[in-house]
N, C-alpha and C positions, 0 to 999 in steps of 0.2 A: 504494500500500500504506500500511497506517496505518504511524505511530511506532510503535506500538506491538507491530505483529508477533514473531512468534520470525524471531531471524535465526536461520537453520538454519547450520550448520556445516558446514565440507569436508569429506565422510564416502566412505569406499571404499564402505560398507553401505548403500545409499537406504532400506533399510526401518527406519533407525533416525535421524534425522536428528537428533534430541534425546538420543542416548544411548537403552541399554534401561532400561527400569522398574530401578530399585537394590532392591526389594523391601522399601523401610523406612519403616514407619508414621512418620506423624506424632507425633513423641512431645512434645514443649516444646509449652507454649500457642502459641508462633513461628510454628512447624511448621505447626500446626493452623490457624492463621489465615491461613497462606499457603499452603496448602493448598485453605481453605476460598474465597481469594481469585480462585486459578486456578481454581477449579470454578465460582465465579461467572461470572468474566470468558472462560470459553470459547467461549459460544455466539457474543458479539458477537467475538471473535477470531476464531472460524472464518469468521464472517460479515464479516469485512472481508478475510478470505486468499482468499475466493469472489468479493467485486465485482467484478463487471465481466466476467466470463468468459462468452463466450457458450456453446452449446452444445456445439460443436466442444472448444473445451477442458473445458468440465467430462465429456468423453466421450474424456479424455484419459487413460493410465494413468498416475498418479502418480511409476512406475519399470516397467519391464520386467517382463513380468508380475504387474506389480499391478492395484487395482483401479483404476477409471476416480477422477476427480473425484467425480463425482458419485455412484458405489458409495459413496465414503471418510465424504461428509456424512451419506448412509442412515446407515451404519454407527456414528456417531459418536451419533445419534442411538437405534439399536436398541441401542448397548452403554449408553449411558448412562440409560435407560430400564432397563435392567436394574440398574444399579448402584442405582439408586434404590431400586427394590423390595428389593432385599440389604438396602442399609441400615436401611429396613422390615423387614424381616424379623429383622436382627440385634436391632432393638429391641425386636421385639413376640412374640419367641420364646425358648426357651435353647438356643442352639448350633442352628441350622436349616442345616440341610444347603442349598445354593445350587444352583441346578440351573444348569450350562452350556448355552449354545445354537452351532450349526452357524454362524458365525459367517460364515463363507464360504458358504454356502449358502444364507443370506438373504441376502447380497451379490447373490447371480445371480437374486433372483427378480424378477418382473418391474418391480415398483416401484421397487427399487432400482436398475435396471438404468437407468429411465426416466422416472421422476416427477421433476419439478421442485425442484430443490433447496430451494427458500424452505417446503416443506413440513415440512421435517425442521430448517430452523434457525428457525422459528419455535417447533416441536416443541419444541425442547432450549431457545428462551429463557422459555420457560412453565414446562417439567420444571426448568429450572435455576433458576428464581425461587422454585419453592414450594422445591425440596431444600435450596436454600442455608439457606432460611427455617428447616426440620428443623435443618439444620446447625449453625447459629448457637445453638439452644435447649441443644448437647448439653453434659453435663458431664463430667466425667474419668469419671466411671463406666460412664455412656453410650458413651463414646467406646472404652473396653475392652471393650465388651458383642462376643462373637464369633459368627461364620456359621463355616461349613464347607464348601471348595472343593472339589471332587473332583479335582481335577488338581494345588491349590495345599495344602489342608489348613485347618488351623485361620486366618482370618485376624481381628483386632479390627478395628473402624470406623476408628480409626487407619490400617489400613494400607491399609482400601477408600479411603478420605482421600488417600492420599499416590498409589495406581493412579491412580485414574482425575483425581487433578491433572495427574500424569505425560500418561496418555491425550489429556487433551484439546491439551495442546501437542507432544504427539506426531504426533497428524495435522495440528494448522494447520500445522505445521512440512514434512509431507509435502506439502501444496499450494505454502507458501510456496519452498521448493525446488524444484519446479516451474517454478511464476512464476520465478522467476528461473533457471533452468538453460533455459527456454524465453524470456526477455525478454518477456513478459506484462506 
């Protein structure tokens, strides 16, 4: 495993290994750059919690009724393919309504179920190279500019910013507990 992984924590809950989402934007330039840091640095983080697993384990569920390994990379990639276009859209509209997807039920489809992992983290270090690049350009204005969640409500790029930083060491952290509750 790299140095660099999340060390997960001794958690009763497996489906939160990092804690849950606190729900607060990135507000200080601080915030924002480490924010903007862990969105960079996700792809290759997931990608060193996945070395070396052969199939068996990425065909492993993460916790007791969750998804497989290899579900969790899909998904890491379908949601953050998503975030992206949000933050597109908070930029290039006023106030766009964000549409949610069945999030679990692209988990079960077939590619997710069984395509080769290197597809989707090759996926996300592409997606995550141009976004970061968007990211880096924005300014305080930019960064307040809002979408609209149907489940969450109003949120600024701030606080898309701070989700899906949380997100991505959310799941490495569900592999990386794994690997080790399994000696991997």
């Amino acid at each position: 495993m790299s140095e660099t992984a999340v060390e997960p924590r001794p958690v009763q809950d497996l489906r939160y290994p990092v804690g849950k989402w606190d729900r607060q934007p990135a507000r200080s330039a601080e915030e924002v750059a480490a924010a903007i840091a862990a969105i960079e640095a996700a792809p290759t983080r997931l990608r060193a919690a996945v070395a070396g697993l052969d199939d068996a384990q990425l065909d492993t569920p993460y916790r007791p009724g969750g998804w497989t390994v290899r579900q969790l990379v899909h998904h890491v990639a379908d949601s953050h393919l998503n975030a992206y276009l949000r933050c597109k859209l908070a930029l290039t509209e006023e106030r766009p309504a964000i549409k949610t997807y069945e999030e679990k039920l692209w988990a079960e489809l077939p590619e997710a179920r069984t395509a080769p992992v290197e597809v989707s983290l090759a996926l996300l270090a592409a997606l995550h190279e141009r976004w970061v690049l968007l990211l880096r350009t924005l300014g305080e204005s930019e960064l307040d500019r809002p979408c609209v969640h149907p489940e969450i409500g109003e949120m600024s790029l701030r606080a898309l910013l701070g989700m899906y930083a949380w997100h991505g060491r959310h799941h490495e952290a569900h592999v990386t507990a794994l690997r080790a509750r399994q000696g991997w």
